[in-house]
C-alpha positions as CSV (number, residue, x, y, z in Angstrom):
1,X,-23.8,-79.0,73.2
2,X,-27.1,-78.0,71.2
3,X,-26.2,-80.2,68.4
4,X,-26.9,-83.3,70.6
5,X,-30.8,-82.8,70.4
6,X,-30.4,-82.1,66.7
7,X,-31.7,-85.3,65.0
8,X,-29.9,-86.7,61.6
9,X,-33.8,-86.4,60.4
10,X,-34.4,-83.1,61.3
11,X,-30.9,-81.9,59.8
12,X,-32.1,-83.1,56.5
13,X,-35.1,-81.7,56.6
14,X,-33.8,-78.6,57.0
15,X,-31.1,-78.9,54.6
16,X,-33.7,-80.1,51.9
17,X,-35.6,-77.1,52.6
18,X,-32.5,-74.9,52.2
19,X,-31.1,-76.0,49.2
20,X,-34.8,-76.7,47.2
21,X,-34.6,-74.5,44.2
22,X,-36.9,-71.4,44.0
23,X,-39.3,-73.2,42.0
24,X,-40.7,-75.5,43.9
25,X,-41.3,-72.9,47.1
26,X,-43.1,-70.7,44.3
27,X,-46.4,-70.9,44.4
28,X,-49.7,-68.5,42.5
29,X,-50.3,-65.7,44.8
30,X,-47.2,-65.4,46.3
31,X,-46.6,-61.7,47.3
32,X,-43.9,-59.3,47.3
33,X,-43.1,-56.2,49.1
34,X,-44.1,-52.9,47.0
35,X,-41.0,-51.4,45.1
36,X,-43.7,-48.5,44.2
37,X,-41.5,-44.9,43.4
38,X,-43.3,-41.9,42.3
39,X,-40.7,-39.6,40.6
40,X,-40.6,-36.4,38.6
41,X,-38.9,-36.9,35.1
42,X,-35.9,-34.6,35.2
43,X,-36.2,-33.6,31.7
44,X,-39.8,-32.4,31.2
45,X,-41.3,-32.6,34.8
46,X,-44.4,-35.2,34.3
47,X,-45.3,-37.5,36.9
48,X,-44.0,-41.3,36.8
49,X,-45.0,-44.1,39.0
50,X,-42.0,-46.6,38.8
51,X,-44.4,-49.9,39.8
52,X,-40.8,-51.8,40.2
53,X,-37.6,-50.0,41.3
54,X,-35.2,-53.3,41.8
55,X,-33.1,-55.2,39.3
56,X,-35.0,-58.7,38.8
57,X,-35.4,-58.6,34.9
58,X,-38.5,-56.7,34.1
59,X,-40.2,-56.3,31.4
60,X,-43.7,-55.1,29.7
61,X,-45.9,-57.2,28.1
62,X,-45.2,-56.2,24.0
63,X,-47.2,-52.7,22.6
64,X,-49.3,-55.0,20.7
65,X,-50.8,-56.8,23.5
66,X,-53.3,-55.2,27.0
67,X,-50.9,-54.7,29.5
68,X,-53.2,-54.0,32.2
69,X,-56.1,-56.3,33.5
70,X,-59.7,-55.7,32.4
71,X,-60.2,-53.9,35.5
72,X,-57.6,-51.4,35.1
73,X,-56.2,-51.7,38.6
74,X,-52.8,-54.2,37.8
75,X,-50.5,-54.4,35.2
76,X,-49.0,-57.8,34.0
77,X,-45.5,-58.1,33.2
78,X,-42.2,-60.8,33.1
79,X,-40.0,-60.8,35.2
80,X,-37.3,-62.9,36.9
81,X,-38.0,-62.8,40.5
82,X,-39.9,-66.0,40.2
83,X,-37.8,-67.2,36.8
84,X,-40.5,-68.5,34.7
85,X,-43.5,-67.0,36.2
86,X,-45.7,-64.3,34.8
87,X,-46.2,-61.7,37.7
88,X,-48.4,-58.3,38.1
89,X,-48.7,-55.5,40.5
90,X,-51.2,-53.3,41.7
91,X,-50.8,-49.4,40.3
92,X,-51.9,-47.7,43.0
93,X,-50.3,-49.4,46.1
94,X,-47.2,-51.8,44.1
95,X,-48.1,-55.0,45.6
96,X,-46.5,-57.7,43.5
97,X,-48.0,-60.9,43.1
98,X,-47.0,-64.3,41.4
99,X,-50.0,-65.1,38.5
100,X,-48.5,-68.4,36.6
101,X,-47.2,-71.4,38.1
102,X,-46.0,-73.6,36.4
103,X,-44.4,-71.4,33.5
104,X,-45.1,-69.9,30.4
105,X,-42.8,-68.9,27.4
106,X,-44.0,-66.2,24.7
107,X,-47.0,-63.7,25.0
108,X,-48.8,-63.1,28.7
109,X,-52.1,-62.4,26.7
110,X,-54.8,-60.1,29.1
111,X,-58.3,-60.5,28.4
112,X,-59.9,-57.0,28.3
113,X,-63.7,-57.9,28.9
114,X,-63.0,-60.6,31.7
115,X,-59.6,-60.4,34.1
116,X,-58.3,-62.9,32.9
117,X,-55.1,-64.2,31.1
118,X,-53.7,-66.8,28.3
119,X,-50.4,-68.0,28.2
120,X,-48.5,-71.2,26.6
121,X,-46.5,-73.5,28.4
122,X,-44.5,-76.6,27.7
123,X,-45.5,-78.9,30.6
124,X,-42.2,-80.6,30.1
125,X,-40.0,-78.2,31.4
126,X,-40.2,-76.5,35.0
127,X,-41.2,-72.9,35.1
128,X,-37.8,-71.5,34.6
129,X,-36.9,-74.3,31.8
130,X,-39.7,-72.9,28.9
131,X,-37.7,-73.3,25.8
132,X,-37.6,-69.8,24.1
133,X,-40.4,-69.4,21.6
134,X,-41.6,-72.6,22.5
135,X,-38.5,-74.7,20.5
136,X,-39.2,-78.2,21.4
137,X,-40.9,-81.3,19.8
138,X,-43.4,-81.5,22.3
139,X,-47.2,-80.8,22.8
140,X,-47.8,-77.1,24.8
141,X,-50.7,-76.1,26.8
142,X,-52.8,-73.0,26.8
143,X,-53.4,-71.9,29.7
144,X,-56.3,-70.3,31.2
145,X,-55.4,-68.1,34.7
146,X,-58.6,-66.6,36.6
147,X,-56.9,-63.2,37.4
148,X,-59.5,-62.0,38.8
149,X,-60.1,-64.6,41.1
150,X,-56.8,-65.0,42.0
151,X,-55.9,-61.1,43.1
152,X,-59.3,-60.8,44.6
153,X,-58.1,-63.5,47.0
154,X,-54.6,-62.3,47.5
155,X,-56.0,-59.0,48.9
156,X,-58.0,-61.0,50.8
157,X,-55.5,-63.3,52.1
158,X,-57.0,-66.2,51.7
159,X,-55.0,-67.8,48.6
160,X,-56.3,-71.3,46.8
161,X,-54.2,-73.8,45.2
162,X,-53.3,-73.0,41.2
163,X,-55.8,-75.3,40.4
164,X,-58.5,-73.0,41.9
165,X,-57.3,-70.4,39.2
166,X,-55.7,-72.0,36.5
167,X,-57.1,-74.3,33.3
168,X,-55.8,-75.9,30.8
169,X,-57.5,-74.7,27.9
170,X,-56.3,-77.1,25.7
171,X,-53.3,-78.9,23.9
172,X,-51.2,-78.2,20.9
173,X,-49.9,-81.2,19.5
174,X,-46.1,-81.1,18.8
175,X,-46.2,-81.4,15.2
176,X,-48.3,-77.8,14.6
177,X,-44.5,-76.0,15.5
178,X,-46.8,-73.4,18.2
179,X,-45.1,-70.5,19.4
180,X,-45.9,-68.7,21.9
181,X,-47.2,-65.5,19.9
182,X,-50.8,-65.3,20.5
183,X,-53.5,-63.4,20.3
184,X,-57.6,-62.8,21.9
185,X,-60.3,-62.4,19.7
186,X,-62.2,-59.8,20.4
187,X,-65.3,-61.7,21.6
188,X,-62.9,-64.0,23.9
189,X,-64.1,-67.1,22.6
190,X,-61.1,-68.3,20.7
191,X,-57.8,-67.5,20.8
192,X,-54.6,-67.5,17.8
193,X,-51.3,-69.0,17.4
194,X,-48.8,-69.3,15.4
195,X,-47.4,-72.6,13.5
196,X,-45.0,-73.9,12.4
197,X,-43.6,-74.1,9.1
198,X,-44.4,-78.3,8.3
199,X,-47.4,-77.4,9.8
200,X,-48.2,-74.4,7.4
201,X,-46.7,-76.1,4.4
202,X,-49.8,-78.4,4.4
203,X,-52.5,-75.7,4.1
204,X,-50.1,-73.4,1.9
205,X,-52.3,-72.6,-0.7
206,X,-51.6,-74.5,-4.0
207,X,-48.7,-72.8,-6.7
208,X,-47.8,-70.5,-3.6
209,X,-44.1,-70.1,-3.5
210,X,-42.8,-69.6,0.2
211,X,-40.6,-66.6,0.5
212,X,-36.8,-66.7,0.4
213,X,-35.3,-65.3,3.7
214,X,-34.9,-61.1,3.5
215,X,-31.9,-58.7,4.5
216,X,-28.8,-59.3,6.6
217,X,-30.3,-61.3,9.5
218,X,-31.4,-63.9,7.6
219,X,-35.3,-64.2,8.6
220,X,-38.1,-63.9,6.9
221,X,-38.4,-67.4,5.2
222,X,-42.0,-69.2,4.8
223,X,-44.4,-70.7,5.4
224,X,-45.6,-69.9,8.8
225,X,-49.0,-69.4,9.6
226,X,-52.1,-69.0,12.4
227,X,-54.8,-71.5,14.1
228,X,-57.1,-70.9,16.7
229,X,-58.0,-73.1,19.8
230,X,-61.8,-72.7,21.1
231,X,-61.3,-71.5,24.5
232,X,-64.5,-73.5,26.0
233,X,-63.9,-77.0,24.1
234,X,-59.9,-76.6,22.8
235,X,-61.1,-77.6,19.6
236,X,-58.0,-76.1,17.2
237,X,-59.0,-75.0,14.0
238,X,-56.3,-73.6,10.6
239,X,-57.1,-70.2,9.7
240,X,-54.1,-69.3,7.6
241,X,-50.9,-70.5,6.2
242,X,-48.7,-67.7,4.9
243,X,-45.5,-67.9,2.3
244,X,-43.5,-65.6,4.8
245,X,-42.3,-65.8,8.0
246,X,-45.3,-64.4,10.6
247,X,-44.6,-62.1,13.6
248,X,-46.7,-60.3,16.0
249,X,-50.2,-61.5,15.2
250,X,-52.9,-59.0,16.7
251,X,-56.5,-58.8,17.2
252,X,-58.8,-55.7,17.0
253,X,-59.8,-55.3,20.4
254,X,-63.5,-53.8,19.3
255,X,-64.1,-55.9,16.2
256,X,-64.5,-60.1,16.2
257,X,-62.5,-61.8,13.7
258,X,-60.2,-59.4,12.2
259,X,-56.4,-60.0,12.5
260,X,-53.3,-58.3,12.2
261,X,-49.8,-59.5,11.3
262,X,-46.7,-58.7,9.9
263,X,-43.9,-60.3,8.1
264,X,-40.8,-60.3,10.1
265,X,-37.0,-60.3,9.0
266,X,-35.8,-58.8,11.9
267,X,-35.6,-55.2,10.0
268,X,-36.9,-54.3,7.3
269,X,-39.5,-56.6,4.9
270,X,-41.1,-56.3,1.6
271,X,-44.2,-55.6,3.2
272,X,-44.7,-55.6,6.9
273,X,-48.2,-55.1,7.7
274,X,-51.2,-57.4,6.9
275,X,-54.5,-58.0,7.8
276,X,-57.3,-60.3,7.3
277,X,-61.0,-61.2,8.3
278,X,-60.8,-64.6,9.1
279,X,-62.2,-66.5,6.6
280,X,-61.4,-63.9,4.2
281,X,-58.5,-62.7,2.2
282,X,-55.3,-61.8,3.2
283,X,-54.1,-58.4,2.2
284,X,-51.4,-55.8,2.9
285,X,-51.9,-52.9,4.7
286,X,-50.7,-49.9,3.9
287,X,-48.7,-51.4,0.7
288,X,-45.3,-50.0,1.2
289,X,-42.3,-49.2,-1.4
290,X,-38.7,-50.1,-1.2
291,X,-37.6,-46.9,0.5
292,X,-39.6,-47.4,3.7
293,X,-38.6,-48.9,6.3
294,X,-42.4,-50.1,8.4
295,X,-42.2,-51.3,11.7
296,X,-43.6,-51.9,15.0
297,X,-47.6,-51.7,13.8
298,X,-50.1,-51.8,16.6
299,X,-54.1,-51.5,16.6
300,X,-55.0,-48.0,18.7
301,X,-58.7,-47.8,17.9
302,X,-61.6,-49.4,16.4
303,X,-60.3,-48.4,13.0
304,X,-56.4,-47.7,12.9
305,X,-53.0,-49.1,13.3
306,X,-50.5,-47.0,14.3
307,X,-47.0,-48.0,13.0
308,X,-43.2,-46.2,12.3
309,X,-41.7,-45.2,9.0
310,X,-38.2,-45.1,10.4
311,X,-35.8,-42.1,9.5
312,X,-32.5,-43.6,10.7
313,X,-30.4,-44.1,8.0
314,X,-28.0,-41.9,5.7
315,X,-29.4,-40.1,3.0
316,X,-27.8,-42.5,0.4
317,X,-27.6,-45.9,2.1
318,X,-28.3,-48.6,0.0
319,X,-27.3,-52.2,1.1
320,X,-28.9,-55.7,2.5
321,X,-32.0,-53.7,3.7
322,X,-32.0,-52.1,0.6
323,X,-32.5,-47.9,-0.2
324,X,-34.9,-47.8,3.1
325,X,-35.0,-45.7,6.0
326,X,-33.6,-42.0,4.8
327,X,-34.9,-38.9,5.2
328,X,-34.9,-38.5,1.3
329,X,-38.4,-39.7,1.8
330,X,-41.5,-38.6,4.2
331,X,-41.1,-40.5,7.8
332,X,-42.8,-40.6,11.2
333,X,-45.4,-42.3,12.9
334,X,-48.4,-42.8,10.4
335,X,-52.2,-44.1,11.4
336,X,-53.5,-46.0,8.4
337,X,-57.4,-46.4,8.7
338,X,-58.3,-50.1,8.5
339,X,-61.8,-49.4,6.6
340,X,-60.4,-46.6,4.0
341,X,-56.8,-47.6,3.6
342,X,-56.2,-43.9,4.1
343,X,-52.7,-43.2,5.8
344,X,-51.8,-40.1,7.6
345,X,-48.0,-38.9,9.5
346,X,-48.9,-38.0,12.7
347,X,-45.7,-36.6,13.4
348,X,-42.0,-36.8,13.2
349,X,-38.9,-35.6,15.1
350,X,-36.8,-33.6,13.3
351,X,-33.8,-35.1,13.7
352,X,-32.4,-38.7,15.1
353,X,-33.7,-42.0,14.6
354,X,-37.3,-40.9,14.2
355,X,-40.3,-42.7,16.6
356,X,-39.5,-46.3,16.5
357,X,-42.4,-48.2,18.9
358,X,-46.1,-46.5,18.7
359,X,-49.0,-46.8,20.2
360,X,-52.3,-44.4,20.8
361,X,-55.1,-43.8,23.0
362,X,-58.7,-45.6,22.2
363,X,-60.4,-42.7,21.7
364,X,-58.6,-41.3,18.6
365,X,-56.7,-38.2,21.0
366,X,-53.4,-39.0,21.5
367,X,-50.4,-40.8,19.7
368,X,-47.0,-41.5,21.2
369,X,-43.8,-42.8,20.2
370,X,-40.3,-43.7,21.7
371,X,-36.8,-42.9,19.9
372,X,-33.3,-44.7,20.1
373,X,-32.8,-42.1,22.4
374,X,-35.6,-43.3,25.0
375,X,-36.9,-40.0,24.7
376,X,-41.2,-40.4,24.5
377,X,-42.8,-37.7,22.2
378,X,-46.7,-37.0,22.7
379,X,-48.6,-36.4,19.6
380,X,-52.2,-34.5,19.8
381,X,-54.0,-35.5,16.9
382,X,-56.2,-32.9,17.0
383,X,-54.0,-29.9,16.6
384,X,-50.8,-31.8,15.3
385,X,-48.8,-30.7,18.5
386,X,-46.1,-32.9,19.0
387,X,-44.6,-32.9,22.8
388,X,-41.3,-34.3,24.3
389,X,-43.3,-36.0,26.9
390,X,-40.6,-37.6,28.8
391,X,-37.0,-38.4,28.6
392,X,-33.7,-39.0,30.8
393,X,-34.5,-43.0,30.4
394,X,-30.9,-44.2,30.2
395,X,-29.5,-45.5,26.1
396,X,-27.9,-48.0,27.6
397,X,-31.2,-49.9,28.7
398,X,-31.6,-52.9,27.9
399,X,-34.4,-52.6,25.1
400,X,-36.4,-49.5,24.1
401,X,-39.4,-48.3,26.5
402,X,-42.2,-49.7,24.0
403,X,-45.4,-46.9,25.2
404,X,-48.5,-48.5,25.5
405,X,-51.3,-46.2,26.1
406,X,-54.2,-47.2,28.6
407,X,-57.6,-47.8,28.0
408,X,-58.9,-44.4,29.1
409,X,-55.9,-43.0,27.3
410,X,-54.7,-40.7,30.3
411,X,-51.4,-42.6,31.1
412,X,-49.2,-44.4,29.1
413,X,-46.8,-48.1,30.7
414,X,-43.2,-47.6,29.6
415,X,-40.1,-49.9,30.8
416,X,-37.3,-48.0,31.4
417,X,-33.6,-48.1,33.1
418,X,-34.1,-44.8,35.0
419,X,-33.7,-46.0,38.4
420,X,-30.7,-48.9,37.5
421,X,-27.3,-48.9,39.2
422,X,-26.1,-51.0,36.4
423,X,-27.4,-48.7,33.6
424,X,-29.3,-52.0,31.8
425,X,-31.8,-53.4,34.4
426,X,-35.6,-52.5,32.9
427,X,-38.3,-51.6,35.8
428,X,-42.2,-51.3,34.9
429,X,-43.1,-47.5,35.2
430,X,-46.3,-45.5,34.2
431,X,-46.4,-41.7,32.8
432,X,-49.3,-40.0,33.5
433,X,-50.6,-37.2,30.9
434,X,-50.1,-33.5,32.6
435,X,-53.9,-32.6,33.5
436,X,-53.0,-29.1,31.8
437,X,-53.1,-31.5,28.7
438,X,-56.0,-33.4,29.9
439,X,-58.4,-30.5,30.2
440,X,-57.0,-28.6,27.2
441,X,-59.9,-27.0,25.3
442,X,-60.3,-27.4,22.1
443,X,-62.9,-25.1,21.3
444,X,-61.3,-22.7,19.5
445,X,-59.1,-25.0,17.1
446,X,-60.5,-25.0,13.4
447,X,-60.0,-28.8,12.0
448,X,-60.0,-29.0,8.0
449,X,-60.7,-32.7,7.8
């Protein structure tokens, strides 16, 4: 009988709002009940604050790259609960929040002296559209998001419209190639791309031969290279064009203008690690030889990059990677000092795969690295004591737990599949350092260097 005072409009207005896709109901701001677990690891007994707990395709921002705000109180991360949509959530209480609308594809990019973030977007796709690494013909945006702003007025419950907190910073024309890997300078003036290789080709410096693609998966091939966009006019500007193919450009944090990038084949390279003033000359560092396999560099201090000289392979493999990656030669995680060019092994496990992602604390203290094996391993760099920090993180995860330490270096952001029914599903989780390791006193340890 009801149906009689049910108008045709009003039925279509309420099937228009039930079958309107997710995206359009998703808005910046948009909150999401706390998922917050604290646990004890069930290997080694340190606290871990699992900031998401359900299956909605986590995952951290990359090692390279400030995963929390400049504040220290959220972490940003990607995820699919709003597909497309960069999100973060509060340590200490797990509020989720929505901090993009209107998409992104490649690196969130925090800014560490204002809370703030970067991302790139294709305006011509919807949120959950963004063609992976940014593979269209079109022009992209970067994209300027007030953080700050913005989760200041979600606690406060009194939420603008995204263009209250977001700016377009700028616009890549199509023909540069961007991806979405990018980078802050260090004074947060201007920020770094890469381009593509038509793009590069025209500022390849002359009688340089691009490289030929390296090892079984066929990458490697140049030239690729980096420009910068002015973050208060959008003025783009070249800074390099490189023969090989570029991956995971970094900044130094502390010091303006200095860049770090490798060469990426999806393995192993000729040389992985560079770095350059911009400006200046490009130049390899820590020049490597054909039986290392370097990986996975990121800046930890003022000075040093941390990085992996795996230890996975046979004793005697030799194939499209080449002789790399045996224990026939020294391994582990080494810090190579970015004034001296001095390198030093922090540590190594003494049996498996060897550390594979590494990181370190600001303040020179601590190192860490994760295994195939998800297993975490605590280096003190003062006394060379090497610590199974955490483990039980499932091998059937869907990618490794990449440690990133925190600014204060007390706690360290992992992703891991702990909590997942389905063995795969990554959640974003923070260890925090045992205080008996905090407080250890050094007083009585002798240092020869």
């Amino acid at each position: 009988m009801l149906r009689k005072h049910v108008t045709p409009l009003l039925i279509g207005a309420v099937l228009c709002v039930a079958l309107a896709p997710d995206r359009v109901l998703a808005q910046i701001g948009d909150t999401f009940a706390s998922e917050r677990k604290v646990i004890t690891d069930p290997v080694t007994g340190v606290n871990i604050a699992f900031l998401t707990s359900q299956p909605a395709g986590d995952s951290k921002i990359y090692p390279t790259h400030p995963q929390w705000t400049a504040d220290g109180n959220w972490l940003v991360f990607r995820s699919n609960r709003v597909p497309g949509e960069a999100m973060a959530v509060n340590e200490q209480d797990g509020t989720l929040v929505q901090v993009s609308e209107g998409g992104y594809f490649g690196m969130l990019v925090n800014a560490q002296r204002s809370n703030k973030l970067y991302l790139m977007r294709d305006a011509t796709f919807a949120a959950d559209a963004q063609p992976r690494y940014g593979n269209s013909e079109n022009d992209k945006q970067i994209v300027e998001v007030n953080t700050g702003a913005l989760l200041a007025d979600v606690m406060a419950k009194r939420v603008k419209p995204a263009s209250h907190y977001q700016r377009v910073v700028g616009i890549v024309p199509g023909s540069m190639g961007a991806g979405g890997d990018m980078a802050l300078d260090a004074a947060e003036d201007i920020i770094y791309f890469r381009i593509g290789r038509e793009e590069a080709a025209r500022y390849l410096p002359k009688g340089t031969k691009p490289e030929s693609n390296f090892g079984p998966r066929n990458m490697g091939a140049g030239p690729t290279g980096i420009a910068s966009m002015d973050l208060t006019t959008g003025k783009i500007a070249m800074v390099v064009a490189l023969p090989f193919q570029l991956g995971h450009i970094q900044t130094n944090p502390w010091v303006s203008r200095e860049l770090i990038f490798c060469w990426e084949t999806g393995g192993k390279s000729p040389q992985r690690m560079w770095t350059m003033k911009v400006g200046g000359e490009v130049k390899p560092l820590y020049p490597e030889a054909d039986y290392e396999w370097v990986t996975h560099e990121a800046v930890i201090t003022r000075d040093e990059v941390a990085f992996a000289i795996m230890g996975h392979r046979d004793v005697g493999t030799h194939d499209d990677w080449g002789p790399s990656a045996s224990r026939l030669k020294p391994t582990g995680l080494g810090i190579v000092n970015l004034r001296t060019n001095e390198m030093r092994i922090a540590g190594q496990t003494r049996s498996g795969s060897g550390l594979w992602h590494v990181h370190g604390s600001p303040d020179g203290r601590w190192a860490v690295g994760d295994d195939f094996e998800r297993n975490l391993y605590l280096i003190d760099r003062t006394t060379d004591e090497m610590i199974l920090l955490s483990a039980g993180h499932k091998t059937t995860a869907k990618d490794h737990t990449h440690p990133t330490f925190s600014r204060d270096g007390t706690k360290i952001q992992i992703q891991s599949a702990m909590l997942s029914d389905d063995d795969r599903s990554l959640n974003i989780a923070v260890i925090y350092i045992p205080e008996s390791l905090l407080n250890k006193d050094y007083s009585q340890v002798k240092r020869l260097d």
